[in-house]
C-alpha positions as CSV (number, residue, x, y, z in Angstrom):
1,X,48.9,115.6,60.0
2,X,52.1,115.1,62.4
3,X,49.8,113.3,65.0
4,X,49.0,110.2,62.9
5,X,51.8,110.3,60.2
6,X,54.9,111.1,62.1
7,X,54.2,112.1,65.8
8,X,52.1,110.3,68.7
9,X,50.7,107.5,66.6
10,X,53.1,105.9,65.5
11,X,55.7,106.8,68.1
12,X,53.5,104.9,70.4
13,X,53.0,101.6,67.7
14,X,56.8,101.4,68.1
15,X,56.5,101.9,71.8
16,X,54.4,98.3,71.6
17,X,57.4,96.8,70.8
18,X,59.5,98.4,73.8
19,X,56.7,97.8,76.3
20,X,57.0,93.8,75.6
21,X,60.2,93.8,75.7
22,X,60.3,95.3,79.3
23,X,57.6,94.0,80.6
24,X,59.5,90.2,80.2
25,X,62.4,91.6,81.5
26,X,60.6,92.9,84.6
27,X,59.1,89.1,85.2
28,X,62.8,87.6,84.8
29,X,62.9,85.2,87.6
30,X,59.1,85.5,87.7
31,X,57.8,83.1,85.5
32,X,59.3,84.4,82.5
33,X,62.4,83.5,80.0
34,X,63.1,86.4,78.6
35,X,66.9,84.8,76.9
36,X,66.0,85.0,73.5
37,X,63.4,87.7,73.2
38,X,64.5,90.9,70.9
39,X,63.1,93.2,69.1
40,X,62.9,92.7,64.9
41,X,63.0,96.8,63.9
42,X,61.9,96.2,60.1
43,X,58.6,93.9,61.0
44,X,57.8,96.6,63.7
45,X,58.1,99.2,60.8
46,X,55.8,97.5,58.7
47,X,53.5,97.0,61.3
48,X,53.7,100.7,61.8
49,X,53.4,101.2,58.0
50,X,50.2,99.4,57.8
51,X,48.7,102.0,60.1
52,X,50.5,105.0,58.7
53,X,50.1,104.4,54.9
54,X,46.1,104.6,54.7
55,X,45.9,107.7,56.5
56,X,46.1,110.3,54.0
57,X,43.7,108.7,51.2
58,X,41.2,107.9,54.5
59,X,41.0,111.9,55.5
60,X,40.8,112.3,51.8
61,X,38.0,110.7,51.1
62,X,36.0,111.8,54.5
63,X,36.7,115.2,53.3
64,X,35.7,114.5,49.6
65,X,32.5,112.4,51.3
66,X,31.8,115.9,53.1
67,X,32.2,117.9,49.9
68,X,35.3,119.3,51.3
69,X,37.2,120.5,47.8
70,X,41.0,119.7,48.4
71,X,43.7,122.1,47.0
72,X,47.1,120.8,47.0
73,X,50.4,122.8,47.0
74,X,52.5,125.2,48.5
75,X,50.1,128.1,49.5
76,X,51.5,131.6,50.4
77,X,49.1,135.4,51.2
78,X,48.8,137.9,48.0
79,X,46.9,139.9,50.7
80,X,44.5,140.3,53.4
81,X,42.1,138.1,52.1
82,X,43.9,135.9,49.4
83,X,46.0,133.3,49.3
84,X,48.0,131.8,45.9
85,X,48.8,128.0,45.7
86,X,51.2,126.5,43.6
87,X,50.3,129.8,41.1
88,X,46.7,129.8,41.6
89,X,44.8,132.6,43.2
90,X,42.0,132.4,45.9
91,X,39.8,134.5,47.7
92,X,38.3,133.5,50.8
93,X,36.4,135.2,53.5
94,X,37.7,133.6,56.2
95,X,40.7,131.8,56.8
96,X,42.3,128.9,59.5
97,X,45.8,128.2,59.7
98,X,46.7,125.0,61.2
99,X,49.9,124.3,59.8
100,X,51.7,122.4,62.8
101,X,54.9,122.9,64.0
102,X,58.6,122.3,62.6
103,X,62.0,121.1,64.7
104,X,63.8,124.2,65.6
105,X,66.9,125.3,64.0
106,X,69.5,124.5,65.6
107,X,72.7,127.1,64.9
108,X,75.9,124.6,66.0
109,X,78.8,123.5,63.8
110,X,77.6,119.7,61.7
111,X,73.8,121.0,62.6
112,X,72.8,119.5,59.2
113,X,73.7,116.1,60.3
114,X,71.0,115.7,62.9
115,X,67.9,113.7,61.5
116,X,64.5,115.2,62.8
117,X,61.8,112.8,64.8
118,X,59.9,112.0,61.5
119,X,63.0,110.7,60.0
120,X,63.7,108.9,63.2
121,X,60.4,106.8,62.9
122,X,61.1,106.0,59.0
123,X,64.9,104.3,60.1
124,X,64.7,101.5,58.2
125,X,67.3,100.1,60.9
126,X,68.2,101.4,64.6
127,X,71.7,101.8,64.9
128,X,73.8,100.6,67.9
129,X,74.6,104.4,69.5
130,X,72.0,107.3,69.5
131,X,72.1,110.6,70.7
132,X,69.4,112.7,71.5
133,X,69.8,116.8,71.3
134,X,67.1,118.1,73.8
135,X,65.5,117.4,77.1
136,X,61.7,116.9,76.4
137,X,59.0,114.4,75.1
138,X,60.7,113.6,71.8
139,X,64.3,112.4,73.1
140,X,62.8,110.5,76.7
141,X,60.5,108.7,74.1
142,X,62.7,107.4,71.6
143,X,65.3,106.7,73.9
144,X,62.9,104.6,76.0
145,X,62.1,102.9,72.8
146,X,65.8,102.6,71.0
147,X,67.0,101.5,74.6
148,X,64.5,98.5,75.0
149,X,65.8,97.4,71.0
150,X,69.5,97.0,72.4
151,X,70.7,100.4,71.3
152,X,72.9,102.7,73.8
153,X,71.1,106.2,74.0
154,X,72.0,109.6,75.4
155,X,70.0,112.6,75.6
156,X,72.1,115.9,76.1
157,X,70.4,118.8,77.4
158,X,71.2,122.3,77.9
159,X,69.5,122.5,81.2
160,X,69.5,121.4,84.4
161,X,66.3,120.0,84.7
162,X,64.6,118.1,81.8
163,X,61.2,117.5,80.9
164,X,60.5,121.3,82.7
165,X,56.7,120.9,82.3
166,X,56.5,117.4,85.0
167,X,56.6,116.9,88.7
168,X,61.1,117.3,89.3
169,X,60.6,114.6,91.9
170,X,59.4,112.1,89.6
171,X,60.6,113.0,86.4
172,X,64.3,112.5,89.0
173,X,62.7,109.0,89.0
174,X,62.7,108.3,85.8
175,X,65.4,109.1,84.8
176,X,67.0,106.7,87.5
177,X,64.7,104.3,85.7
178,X,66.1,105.7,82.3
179,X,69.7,105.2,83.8
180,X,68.8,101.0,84.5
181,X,68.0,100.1,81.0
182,X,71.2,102.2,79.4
183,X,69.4,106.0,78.9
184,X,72.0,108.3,79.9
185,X,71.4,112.0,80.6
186,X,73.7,114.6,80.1
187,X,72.7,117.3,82.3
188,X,73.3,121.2,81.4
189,X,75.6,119.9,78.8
190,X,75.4,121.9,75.0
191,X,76.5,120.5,71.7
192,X,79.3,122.6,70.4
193,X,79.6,120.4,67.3
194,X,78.5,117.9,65.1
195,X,81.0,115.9,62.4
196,X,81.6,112.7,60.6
197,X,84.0,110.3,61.8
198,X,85.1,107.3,60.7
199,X,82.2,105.0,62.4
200,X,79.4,107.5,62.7
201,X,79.8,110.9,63.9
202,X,81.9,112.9,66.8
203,X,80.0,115.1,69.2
204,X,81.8,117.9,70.9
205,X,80.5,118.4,74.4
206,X,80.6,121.6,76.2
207,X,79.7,121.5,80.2
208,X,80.6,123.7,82.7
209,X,82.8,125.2,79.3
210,X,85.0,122.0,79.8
211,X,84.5,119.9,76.3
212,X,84.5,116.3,75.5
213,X,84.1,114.3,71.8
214,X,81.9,111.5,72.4
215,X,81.4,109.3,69.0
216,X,77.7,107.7,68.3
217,X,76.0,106.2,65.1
218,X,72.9,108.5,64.7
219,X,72.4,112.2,65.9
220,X,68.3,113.0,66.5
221,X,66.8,116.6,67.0
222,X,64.4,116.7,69.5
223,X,64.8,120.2,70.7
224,X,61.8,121.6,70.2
225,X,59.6,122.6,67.7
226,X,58.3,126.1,66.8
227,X,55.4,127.2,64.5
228,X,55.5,126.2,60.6
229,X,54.4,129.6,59.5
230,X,58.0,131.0,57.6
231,X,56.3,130.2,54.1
232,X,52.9,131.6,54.3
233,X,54.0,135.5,54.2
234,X,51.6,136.1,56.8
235,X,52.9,139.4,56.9
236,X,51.7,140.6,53.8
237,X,48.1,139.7,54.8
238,X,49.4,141.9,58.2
239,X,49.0,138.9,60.6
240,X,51.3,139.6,63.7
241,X,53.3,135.7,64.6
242,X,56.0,134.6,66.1
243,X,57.5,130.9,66.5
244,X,54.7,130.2,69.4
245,X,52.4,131.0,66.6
246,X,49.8,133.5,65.3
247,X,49.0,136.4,67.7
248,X,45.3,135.5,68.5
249,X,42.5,136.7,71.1
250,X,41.0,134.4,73.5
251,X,38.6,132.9,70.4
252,X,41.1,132.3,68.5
253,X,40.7,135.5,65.4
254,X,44.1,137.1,64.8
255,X,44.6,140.2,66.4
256,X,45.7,142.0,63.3
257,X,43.5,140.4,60.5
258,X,39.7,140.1,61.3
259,X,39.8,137.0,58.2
260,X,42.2,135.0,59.9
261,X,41.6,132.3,62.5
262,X,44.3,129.7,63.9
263,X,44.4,126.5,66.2
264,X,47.0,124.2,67.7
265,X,50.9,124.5,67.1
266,X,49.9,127.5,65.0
267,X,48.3,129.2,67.2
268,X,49.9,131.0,70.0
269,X,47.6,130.4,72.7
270,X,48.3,129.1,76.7
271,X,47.3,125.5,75.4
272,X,49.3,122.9,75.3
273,X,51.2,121.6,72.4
274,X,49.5,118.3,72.1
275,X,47.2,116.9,69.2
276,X,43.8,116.7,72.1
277,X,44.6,120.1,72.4
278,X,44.7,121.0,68.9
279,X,41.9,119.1,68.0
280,X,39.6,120.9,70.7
281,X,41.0,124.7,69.7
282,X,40.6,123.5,65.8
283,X,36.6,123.0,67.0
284,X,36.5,126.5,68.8
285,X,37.5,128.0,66.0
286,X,35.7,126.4,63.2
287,X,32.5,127.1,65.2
288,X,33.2,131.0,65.8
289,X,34.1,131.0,62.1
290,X,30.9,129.7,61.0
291,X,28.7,131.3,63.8
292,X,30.2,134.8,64.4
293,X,30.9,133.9,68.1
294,X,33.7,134.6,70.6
295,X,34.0,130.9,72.0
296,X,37.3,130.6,74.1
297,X,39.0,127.0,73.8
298,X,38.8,125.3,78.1
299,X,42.2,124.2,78.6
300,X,41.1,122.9,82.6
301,X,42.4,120.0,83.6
302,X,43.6,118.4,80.3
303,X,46.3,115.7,80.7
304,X,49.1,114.9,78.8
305,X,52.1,112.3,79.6
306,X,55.5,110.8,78.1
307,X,55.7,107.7,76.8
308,X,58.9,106.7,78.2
309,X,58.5,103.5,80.0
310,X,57.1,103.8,82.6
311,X,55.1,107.1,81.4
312,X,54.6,109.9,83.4
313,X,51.8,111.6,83.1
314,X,50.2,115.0,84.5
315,X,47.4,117.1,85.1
316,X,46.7,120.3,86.2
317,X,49.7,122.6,88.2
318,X,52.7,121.8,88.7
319,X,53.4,121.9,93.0
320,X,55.3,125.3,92.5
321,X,52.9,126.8,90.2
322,X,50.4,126.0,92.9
323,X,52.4,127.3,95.9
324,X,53.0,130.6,93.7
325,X,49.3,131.1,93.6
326,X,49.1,131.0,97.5
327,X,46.9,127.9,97.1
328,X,46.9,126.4,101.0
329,X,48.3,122.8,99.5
330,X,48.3,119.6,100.8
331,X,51.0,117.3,98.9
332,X,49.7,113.7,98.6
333,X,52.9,111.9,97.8
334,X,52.1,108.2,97.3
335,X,55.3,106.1,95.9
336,X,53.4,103.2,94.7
337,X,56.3,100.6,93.5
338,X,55.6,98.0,95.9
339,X,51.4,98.3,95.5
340,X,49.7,95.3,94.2
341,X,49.5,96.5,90.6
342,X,53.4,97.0,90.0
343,X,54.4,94.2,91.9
344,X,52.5,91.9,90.5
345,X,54.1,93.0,87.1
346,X,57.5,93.4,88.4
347,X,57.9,97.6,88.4
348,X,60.0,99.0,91.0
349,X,59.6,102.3,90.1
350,X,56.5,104.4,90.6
351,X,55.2,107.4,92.2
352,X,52.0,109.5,92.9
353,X,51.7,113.0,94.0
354,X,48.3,114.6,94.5
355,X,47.7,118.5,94.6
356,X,44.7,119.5,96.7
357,X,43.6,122.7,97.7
358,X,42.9,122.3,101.3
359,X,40.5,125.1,101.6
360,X,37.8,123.1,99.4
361,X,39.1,119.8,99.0
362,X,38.9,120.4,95.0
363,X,42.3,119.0,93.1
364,X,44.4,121.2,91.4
365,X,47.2,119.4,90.4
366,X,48.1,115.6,89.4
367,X,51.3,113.9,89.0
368,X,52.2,110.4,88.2
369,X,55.0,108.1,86.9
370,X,54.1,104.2,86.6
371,X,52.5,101.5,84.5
372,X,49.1,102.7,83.1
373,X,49.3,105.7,84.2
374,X,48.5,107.1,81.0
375,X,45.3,106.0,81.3
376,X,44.4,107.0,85.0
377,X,45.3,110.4,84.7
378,X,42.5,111.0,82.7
379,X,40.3,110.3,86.1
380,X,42.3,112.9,87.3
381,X,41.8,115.9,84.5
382,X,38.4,115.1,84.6
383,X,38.3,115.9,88.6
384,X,40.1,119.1,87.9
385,X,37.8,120.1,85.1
386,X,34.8,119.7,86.9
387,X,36.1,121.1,90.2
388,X,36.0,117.2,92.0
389,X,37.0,117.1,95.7
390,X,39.0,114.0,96.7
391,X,36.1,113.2,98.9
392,X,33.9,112.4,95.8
393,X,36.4,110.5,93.9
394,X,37.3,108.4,96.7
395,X,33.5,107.7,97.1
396,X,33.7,106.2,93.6
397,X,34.1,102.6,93.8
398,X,36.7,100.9,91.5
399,X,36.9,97.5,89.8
400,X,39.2,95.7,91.3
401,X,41.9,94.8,91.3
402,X,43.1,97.4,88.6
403,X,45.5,100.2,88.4
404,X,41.9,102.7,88.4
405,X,41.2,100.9,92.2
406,X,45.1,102.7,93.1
407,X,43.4,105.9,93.0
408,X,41.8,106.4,96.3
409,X,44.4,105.1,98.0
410,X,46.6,108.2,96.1
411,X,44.2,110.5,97.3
């Protein structure tokens, strides 16, 4: 699947490379020589290889160990109920699509140039200028990551505001923090064209509908993804989709075809698109296949961050979607550069900000942008999920000193 072949897995083995790299460049003056320390891209593809390569025959055999028969091919709906592979007819009573999610087509002049993320973590070698079309997770990732191995990178996006699903205030951060190591953004800027040049390709600008060519080596899609349904002619088993995904109730059966069951990117559901999230709606299902039941998939508190370096990382509402709701808030807004655990690593930028509902104490919302952070947001969803007030967490005592011992002083 995307997840372990040619999405967070990997991404993240490359990431190692870009965290070291940083992290001795942050104790410059501190200990460390960081002169001749760089960044070999075709050892740190074999290291990624050696992860990336076994997967397929592993699930294989776990399924084959299950006596999971495997079909192989292209597989399309002859009807309600059947399905043809590669010429082959089947008949099934029940059915789950989870077929993932494909880059978006993009409609601009030279679109065919652009090389999608999967491609992107298959370069055999990372050239010297990048440009990255979209605002989101993809781009702020592999920027981070191309930055940190010498390469110039610029995301462009459309909007105004990237990263639309994090805290503005820190996501602002970061990209300051972006800005320091040579990620540029391109604010509610559009990409009028894509063609070869001479050295690479030229980029036509639009802002503001003023343009500007701007030449780079390598032109990566990373805006957005939408359902990978075109092929399966769901329509002639009458299964309403859409690019968020099949039309499904709250348990995750179609709303048009009582055989048919979906979970993660191929199921339009208010989840998240994130692999956890998959993974957990891909259980729900499977069980109300099996059992007959009408199980709905708890989507409470579940976390998910950006990789960039530093991550940021949330939980839970975003401070408007909170204020929307009328929720009395109190805004705990911590910024946490010059705490023990960034400075004794070198960080200068970090941030905190805490969502609590004032009229219980319970947390409803958890932002944060800094070192580890990945890791202690899950402290956080968990508080959400099982309705936590900020007086029980900070009862918890931490081990210290750690970045987990931060948290009550963020509360």
């Amino acid at each position: 699947g995307t997840c372990a072949l040619r999405g967070c897995d990997p991404k993240k083995i490359l990431r190692r490379s870009a965290e070291i790299i940083d992290s001795a460049r942050l104790m410059s003056g501190k200990g460390i020589d960081d002169a001749d320390l760089s960044i070999n891209w075709a050892d740190l593809m074999k290291h990624k290889h050696g992860f990336t390569d076994p997967v397929p025959q592993s699930i294989e055999d776990g399924l084959a160990g299950n006596d999971v028969t495997t079909l192989h091919g292209q597989a399309a709906f002859t009807g309600a109920r059947q399905i043809e592979i590669d010429g082959a007819s089947y008949d099934a009573d029940r059915f789950l699509i989870a077929t993932g999610a494909q880059p978006r087509h993009l409609d601009f002049p030279g679109h065919e140039h652009l090389i999608d993320s999967a491609a992107f973590l298959d370069l055999d070698a990372l050239p010297q200028r990048i440009l990255f079309v979209g605002g989101g997770f993809i781009s702020f990732e592999f920027a981070h990551i191309a930055a940190r191995a010498e390469s110039s990178a610029v995301i462009v996006d459309r909007g105004e505001r990237p990263l639309k699903s994090f805290d503005p205030d820190l996501v602002d951060l970061l990209v300051d923090r972006g800005e320091q190591v040579d990620v540029a953004l391109r604010r509610a800027t559009s990409i009028a064209a894509v063609e070869p040049g001479d050295r690479g390709y030229r980029v036509t600008l639009e802002r503001e509908g003023i343009r500007e060519t701007i030449e780079t080596d390598l032109v990566v899609h990373g805006a957005g993804r939408i359902a990978d349904l075109v092929d399966l002619r769901l329509d002639v088993a009458g299964v309403e989709w859409g690019e968020h995904g099949v039309a499904v109730g709250g348990h995750l059966q179609s709303t048009t075809n009582p055989a048919i069951w979906a979970a993660g990117d191929s199921a339009d559901t208010a989840g998240m698109p994130l692999t956890p999230v998959a993974v957990s709606e891909a259980k729900v299902a499977a069980s109300n296949m099996i059992k007959g039941t009408t199980t709905t998939p708890d989507y409470a508190g579940i976390p998910t961050a950006v990789f960039t370096i530093p991550e940021l990382a949330r939980a839970g509402m975003l401070e408007s979607e909170a204020r929307e709701d009328g929720i009395d808030l109190a805004v705990r807004y911590s910024d946490t550069s010059g705490w023990y655990s960034n400075y004794r690593i070198g960080e200068t930028t970090a941030a905190a900000k805490i969502l609590i509902d004032q009229s219980n104490d319970q947390i409803v919302g958890a932002h944060l942008l800094g070192p580890e952070y990945g890791e202690l947001i899950n402290s956080l969803g968990l508080a959400i999920k099982l309705g936590l007030t900020s007086r029980q967490l900070k009862s918890a005592t931490a081990a210290y000193p750690t970045v987990g011992s931060d948290l009550g002083s963020m509360l």
